[in-house]
C-alpha positions as CSV (number, residue, x, y, z in Angstrom):
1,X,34.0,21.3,44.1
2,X,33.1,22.2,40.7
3,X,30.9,19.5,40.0
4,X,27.4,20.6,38.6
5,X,24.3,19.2,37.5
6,X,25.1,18.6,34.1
7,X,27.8,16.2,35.7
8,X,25.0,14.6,37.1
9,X,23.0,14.2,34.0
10,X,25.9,13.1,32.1
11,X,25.8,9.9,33.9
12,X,22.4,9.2,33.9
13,X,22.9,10.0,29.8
14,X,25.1,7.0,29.8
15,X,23.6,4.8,32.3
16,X,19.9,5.1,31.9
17,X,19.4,7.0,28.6
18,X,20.6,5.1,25.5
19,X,19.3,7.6,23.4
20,X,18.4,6.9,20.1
21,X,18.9,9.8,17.1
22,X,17.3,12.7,17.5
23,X,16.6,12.1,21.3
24,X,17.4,14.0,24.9
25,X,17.2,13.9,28.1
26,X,14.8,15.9,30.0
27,X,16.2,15.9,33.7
28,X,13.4,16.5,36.2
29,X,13.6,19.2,38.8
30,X,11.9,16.6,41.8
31,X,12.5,12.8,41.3
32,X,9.3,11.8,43.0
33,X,8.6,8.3,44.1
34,X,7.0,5.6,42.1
35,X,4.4,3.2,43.9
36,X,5.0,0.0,42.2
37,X,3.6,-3.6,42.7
38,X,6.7,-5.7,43.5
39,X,5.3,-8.8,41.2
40,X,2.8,-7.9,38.3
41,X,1.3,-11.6,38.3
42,X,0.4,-11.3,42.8
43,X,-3.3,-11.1,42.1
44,X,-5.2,-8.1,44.5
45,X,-6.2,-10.9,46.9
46,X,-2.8,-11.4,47.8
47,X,-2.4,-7.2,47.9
48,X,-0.8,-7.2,44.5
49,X,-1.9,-3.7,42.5
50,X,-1.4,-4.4,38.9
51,X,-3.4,-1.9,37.3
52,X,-3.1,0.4,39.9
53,X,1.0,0.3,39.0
54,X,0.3,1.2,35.5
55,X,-2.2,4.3,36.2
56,X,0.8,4.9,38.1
57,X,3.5,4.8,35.5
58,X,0.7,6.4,33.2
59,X,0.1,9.3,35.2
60,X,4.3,10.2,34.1
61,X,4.2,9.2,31.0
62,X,1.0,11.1,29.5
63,X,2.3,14.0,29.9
64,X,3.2,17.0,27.9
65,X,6.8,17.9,27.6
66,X,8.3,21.7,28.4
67,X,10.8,22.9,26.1
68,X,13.5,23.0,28.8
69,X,16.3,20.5,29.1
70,X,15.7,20.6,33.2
71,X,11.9,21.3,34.2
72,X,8.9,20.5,36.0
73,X,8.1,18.4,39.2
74,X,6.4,15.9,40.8
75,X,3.7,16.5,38.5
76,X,5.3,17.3,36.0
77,X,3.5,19.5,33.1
78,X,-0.2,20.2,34.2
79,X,-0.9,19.4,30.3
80,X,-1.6,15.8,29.5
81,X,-0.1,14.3,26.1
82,X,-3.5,13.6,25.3
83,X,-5.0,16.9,26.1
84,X,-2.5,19.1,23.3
85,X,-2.0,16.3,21.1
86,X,-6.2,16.5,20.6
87,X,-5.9,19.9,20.3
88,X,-3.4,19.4,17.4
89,X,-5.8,16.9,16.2
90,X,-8.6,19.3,16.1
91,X,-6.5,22.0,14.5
92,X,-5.2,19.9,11.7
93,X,-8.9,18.2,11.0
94,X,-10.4,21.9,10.7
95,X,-7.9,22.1,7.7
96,X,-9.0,19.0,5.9
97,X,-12.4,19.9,7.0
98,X,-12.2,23.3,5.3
99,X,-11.1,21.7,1.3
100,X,-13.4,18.4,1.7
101,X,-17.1,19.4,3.8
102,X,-19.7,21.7,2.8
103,X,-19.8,25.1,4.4
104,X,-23.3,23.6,6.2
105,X,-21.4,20.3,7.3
106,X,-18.7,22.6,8.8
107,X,-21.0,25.1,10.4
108,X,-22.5,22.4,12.3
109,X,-19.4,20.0,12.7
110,X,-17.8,23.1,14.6
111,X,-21.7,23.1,16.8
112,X,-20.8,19.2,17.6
113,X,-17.3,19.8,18.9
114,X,-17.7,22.4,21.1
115,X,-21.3,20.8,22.7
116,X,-18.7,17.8,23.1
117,X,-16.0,19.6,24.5
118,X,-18.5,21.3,26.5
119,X,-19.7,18.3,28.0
120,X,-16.6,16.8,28.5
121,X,-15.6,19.9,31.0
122,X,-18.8,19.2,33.2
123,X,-18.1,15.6,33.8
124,X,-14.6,16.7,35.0
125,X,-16.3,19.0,36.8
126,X,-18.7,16.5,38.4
127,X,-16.1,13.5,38.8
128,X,-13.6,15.2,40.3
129,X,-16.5,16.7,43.0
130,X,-17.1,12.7,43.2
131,X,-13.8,11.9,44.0
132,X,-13.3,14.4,47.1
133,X,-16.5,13.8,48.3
134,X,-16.1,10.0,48.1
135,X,-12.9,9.9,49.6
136,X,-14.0,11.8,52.7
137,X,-17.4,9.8,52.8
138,X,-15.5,6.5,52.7
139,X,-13.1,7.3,55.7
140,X,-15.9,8.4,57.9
141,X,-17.5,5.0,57.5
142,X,-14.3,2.7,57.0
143,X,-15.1,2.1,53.2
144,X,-12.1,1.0,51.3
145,X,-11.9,3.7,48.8
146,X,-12.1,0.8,46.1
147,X,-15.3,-0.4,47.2
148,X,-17.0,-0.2,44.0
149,X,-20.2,-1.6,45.7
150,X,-20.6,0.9,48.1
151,X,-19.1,3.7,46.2
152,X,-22.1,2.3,43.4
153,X,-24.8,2.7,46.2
154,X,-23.6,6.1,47.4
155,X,-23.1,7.3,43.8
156,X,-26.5,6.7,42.8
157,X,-27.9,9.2,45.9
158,X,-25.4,11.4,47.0
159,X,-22.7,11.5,44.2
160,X,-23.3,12.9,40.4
161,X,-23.7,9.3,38.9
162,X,-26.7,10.0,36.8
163,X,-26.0,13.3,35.2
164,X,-22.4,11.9,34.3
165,X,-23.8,9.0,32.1
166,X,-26.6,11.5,31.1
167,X,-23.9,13.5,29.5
168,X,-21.8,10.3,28.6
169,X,-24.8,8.9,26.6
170,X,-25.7,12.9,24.7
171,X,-21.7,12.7,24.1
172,X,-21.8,9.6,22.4
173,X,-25.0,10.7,20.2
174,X,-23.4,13.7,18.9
175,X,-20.2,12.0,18.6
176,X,-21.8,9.4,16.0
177,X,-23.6,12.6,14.4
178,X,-19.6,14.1,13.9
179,X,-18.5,10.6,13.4
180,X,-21.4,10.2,10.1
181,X,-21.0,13.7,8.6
182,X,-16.7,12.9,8.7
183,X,-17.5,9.4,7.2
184,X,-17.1,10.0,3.4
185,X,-14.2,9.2,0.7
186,X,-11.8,12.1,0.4
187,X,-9.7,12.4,-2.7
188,X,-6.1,13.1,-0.6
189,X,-5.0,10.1,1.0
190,X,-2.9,12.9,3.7
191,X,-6.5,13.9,4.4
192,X,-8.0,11.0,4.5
193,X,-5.2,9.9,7.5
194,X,-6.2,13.3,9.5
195,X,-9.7,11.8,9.9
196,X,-8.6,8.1,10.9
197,X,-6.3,9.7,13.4
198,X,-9.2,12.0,14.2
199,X,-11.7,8.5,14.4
200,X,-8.7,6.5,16.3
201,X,-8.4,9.0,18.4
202,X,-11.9,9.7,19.9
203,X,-12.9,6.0,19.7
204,X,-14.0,4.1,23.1
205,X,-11.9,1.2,22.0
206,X,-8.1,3.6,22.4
207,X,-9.6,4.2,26.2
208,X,-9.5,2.3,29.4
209,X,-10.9,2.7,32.6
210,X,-7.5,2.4,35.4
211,X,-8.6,2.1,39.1
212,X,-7.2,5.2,41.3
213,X,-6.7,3.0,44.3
214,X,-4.9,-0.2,44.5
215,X,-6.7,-3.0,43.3
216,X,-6.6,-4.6,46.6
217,X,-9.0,-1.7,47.3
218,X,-11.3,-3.3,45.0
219,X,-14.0,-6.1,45.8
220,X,-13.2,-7.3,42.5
221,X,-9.6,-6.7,41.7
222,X,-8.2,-10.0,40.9
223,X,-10.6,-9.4,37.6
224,X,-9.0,-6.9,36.6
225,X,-7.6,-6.6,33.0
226,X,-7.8,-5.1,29.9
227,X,-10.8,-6.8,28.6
228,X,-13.0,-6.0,32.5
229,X,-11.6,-2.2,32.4
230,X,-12.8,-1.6,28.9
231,X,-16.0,-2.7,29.5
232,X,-17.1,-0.3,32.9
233,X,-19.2,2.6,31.9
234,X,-17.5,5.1,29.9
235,X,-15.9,8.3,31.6
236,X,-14.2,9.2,35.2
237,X,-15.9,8.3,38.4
238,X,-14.6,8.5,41.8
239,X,-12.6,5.2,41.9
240,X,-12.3,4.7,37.9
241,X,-10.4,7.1,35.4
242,X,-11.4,6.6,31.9
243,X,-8.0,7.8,30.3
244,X,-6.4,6.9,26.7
245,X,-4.0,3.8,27.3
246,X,-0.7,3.2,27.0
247,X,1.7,0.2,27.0
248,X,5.9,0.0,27.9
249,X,8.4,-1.8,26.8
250,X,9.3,-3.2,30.2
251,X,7.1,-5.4,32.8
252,X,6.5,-4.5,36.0
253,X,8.6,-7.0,37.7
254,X,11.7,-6.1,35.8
255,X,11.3,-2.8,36.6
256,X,11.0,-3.7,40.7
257,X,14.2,-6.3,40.3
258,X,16.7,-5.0,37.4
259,X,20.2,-3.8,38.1
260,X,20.6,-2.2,34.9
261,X,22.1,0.8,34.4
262,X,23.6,0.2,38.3
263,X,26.5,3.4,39.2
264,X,28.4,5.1,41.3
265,X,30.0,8.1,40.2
266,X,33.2,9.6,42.5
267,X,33.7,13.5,42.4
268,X,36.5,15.6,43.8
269,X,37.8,19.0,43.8
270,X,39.6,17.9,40.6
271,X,36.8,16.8,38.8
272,X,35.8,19.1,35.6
273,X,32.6,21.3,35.6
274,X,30.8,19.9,32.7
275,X,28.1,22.1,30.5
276,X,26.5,18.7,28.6
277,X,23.1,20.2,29.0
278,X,23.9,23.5,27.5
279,X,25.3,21.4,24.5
280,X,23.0,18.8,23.6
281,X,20.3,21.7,24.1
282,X,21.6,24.1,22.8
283,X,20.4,26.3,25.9
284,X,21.2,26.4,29.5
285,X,20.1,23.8,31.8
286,X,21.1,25.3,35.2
287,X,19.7,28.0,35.7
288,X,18.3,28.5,39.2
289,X,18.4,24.7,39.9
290,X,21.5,24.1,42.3
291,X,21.9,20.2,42.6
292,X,22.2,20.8,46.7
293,X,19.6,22.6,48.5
294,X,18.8,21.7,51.9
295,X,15.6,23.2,54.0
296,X,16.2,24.2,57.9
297,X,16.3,27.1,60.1
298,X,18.3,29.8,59.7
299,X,21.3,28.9,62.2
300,X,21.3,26.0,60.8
301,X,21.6,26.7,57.6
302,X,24.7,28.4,58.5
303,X,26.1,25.5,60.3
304,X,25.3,23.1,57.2
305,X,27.0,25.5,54.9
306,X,29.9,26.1,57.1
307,X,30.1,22.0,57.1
308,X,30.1,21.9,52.9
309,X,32.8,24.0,52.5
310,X,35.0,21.6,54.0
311,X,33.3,18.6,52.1
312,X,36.3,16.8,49.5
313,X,34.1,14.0,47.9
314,X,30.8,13.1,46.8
315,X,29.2,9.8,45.3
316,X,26.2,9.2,43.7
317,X,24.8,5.8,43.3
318,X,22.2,3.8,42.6
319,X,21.0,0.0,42.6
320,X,19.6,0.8,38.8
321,X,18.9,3.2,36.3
322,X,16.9,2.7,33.4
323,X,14.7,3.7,30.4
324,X,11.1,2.6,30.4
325,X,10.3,2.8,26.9
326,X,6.7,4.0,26.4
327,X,5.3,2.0,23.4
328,X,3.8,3.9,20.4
329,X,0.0,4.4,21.2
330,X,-2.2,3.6,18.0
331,X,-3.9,7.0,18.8
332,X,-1.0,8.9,18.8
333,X,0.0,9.7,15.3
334,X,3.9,11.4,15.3
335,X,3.4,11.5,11.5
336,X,1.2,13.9,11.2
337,X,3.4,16.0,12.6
338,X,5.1,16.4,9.4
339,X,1.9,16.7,7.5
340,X,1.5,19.3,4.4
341,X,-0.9,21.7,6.1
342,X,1.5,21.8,9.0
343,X,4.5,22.7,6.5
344,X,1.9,25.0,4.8
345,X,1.2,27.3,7.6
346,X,4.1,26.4,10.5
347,X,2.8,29.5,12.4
348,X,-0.5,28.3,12.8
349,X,0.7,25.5,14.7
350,X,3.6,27.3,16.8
351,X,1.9,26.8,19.7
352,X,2.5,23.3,19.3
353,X,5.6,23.3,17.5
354,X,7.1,26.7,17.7
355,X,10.1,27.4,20.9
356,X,7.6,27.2,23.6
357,X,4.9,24.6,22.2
358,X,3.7,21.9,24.0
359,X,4.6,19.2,21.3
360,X,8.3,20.4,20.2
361,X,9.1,17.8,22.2
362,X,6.9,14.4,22.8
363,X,8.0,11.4,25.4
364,X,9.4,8.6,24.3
365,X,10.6,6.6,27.6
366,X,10.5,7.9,31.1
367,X,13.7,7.3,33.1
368,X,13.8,6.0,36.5
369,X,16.1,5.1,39.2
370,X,16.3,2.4,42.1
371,X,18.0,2.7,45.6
372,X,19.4,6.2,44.8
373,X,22.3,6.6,47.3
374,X,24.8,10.5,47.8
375,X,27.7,10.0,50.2
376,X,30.1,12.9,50.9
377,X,33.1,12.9,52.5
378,X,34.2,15.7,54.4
379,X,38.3,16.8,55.6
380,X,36.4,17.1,59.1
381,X,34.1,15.7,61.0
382,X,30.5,16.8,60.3
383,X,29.2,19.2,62.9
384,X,25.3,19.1,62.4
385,X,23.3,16.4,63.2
386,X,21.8,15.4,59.6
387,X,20.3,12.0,61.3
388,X,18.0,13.5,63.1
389,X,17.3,16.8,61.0
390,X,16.8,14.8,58.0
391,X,15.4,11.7,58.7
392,X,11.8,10.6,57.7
393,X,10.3,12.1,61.0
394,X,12.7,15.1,60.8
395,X,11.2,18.6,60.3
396,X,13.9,19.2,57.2
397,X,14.4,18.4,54.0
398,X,17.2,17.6,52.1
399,X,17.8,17.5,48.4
400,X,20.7,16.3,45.6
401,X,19.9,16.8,42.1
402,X,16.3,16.9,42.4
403,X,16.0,13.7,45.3
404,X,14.9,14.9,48.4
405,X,15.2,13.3,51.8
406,X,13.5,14.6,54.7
407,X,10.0,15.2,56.3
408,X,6.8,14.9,54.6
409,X,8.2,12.2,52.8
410,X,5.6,9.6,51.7
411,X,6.1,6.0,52.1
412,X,4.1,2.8,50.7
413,X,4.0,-0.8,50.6
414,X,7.1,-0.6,48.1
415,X,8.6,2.8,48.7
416,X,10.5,2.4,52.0
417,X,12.0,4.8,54.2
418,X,15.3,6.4,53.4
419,X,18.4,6.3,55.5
420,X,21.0,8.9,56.7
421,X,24.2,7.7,57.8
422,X,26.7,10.0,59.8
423,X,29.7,8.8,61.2
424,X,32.9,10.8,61.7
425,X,34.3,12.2,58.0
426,X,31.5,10.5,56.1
427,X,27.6,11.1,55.7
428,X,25.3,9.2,53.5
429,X,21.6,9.8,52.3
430,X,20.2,6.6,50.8
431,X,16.9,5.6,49.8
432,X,15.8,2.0,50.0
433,X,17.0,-0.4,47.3
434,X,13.7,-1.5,46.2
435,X,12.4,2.6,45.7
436,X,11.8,3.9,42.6
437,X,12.3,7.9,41.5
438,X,11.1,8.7,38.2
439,X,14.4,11.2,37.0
440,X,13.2,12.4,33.6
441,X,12.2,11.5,30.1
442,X,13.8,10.6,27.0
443,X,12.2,13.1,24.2
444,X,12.0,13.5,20.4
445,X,12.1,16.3,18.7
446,X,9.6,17.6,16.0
447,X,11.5,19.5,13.9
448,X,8.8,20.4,11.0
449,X,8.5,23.6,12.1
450,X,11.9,25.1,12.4
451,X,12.5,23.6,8.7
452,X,9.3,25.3,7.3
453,X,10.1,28.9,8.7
454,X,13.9,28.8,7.4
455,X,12.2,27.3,4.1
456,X,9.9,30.1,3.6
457,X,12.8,33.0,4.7
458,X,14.9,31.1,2.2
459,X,12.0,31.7,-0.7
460,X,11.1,35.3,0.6
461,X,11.9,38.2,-2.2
């Protein structure tokens, strides 16, 4: 069959994408699982995990997006949105910094920053040591991992408590020190919005603190809400992250029970090869990425090959497929983007704009899928015995268009385990209706910087 990946994408452009001007569709080599809470009113007495769900959906939607029409994984870019857009920040404020402060205020406004950013690495450091040793402490002696009590009372002797909030506390000192000498009038109203990004940004008030278990982990999770999470300590800790927050356009219930964007696409040997990818890109999104791959021994990869070749039909289907649009954060500031010292001095700021910068494109939705179903039909029967290769407890693993099926699957309250169906002509790989995958993202483009280098070739001598 000719049938590709970009066929693939082209449905889930039609289904799930709705794309607005001047968006695309970022496929997304592994569609991982999303643990979701199936109600987001069951309080965590009754095992529901809000908050838990929207670290959840956070943890895929703060995330910075590769220039590639068809990238990443599970874990998608190891660079947060938050982590390159405050480097942009920082590089943009130097500018304004540089025609508004005195060369003394910017000597030692350069001395605050990196003490900060300093300081900020350490308590990764430290929380991160936190976390692993908590974790491993708490099995040994049947904590829940959410115990904040006990994970309190270890914290305070074992764990790096103290010298976190030592740090936290010298952070926030310097930060009102930065905060004072960047507090004045400045004659450019463009510079003037650098700084109130810069302020909105950096303050407490943009951050929350989202629990890294479920809340039913938590001795007091049916408190939790914005208003409690904003108010526990500042920074990480083993059971809290302290992270920027985000909001989406849909609730977590509609995401669990929605048939939107329901398919079920039907493929032959006469079916067209599409290149949609390569066109709305205007680059190739193939590849190495084959949208079959399947992991066994090597006689058996023969035997599963030999079995293909004869294969005449394949669906793809799935209960729903949908955007999840990620709602403008106040700290995140796409027009600055656009802003004169960026047009100024484009290749200053390629590596955030430029072919491979980290904020060409920026995430407006993520895209997900529910009860994800690929049934082939064969002219014979199937040979191999997919049921028991690739079942949860098999050793193998199989994958279509970045969904895999197999061993070392991992399975939740609300992420059930998938089903392979072989009978005669027909074989079936199915996940649950009520799991999740997140499939990709719907991204913008900035395009500032590809109109500033063709304007200054266009005004060179």
């Amino acid at each position: 069959m000719k049938f590709s990946l970009d066929n693939y994408y082209e449905i889930l452009k039609m289904k799930a994408g709705q794309l607005a001007a001047g968006e695309l569709l970022q496929l997304k080599v592994i569609a991982d699982t999303i643990d979701l809470t199936a109600d987001d009113k069951t309080p965590a007495s009754q095992g529901g995990y809000v908050w838990f769900s929207y670290f959840n959906l956070l943890n895929r939607s703060d995330r910075a997006i590769e220039p590639e029409p068809v990238s990443g994984g599970a874990a998608t870019s190891a660079l947060t949105l938050t982590s390159v857009y405050g480097k942009f920040l920082s590089k943009l404020r130097g500018y304004v910094v540089l025609a508004n402060l005195s060369p003394d205020d910017q000597k030692r406004l350069s001395k605050l920053d990196e003490d900060i950013r300093a300081m900020g690495d350490d308590i990764t450091k430290l929380y991160i040591q936190d976390r692993k040793n908590w974790k491993d402490f708490a099995e040994a002696m049947g904590y829940r991992f959410g115990d904040d009590q006990a994970f309190v009372q270890w914290a305070q002797y074992s764990g790096n408590l103290q010298r976190i909030q030592t740090l936290i506390n010298d952070i926030q000192m310097k930060s009102f020190e930065r905060k004072t000498i960047l507090d004045k009038k400045y004659q450019s109203q463009e510079d003037a919005d650098v700084i109130a990004a810069d302020f909105a940004f950096s303050s407490p008030s943009s951050r929350l603190r989202y629990p890294v278990y479920p809340d039913y982990q938590y001795s007091d999770g049916d408190s939790f809400n914005p208003v409690y999470l904003a108010r526990l300590p500042l920074g990480s800790s083993a059971i809290f992250d302290d992270r920027h927050a985000i909001s989406w356009g849909k609730t977590l219930k509609h995401i669990k029970s929605t048939s939107d964007g329901a398919f079920s696409g039907v493929f032959d040997r006469s079916s067209q090869e599409s290149k949609s990818i390569s066109t709305d890109w205007k680059a190739s999104g193939r590849g190495s990425y084959g949208f079959l791959s399947a992991r066994a021994s090597a006689s058996e990869s023969v035997s599963i090959q030999e079995d293909f070749i004869k294969a005449q039909k394949l669906t793809v289907g799935a209960k729903a497929a949908f955007r999840i649009d990620i709602n403008p954060p106040t700290w995140f500031k796409v027009g600055l983007f656009s802003h004169r010292y960026v047009k100024d001095n484009p290749k200053d700021f390629e590596e955030f704009f430029g072919a491979k910068g980290s904020l060409r494109y920026y995430p407006t939705a993520i895209v997900v899928v529910r009860g994800i179903s690929v049934a082939f039909e064969s002219s014979q029967k199937w040979s191999y015995d997919y049921k028991k290769t690739f079942s949860a407890s098999g050793g193998g693993r199989f994958g279509a268009f970045g969904f895999n099926f197999g061993g070392g699957a991992s399975y939740s309250s609300t992420v059930k385990e998938h089903k392979v169906d072989q009978a005669g002509t027909k074989l079936e790989f199915s996940d649950d209706p009520n799991t999740i995958r997140f499939v990709g993202y719907i991204v913008a483009q900035n395009t500032t910087y590809d109109a500033s280098i063709d304007n200054i070739v266009k005004n060179m001598p």
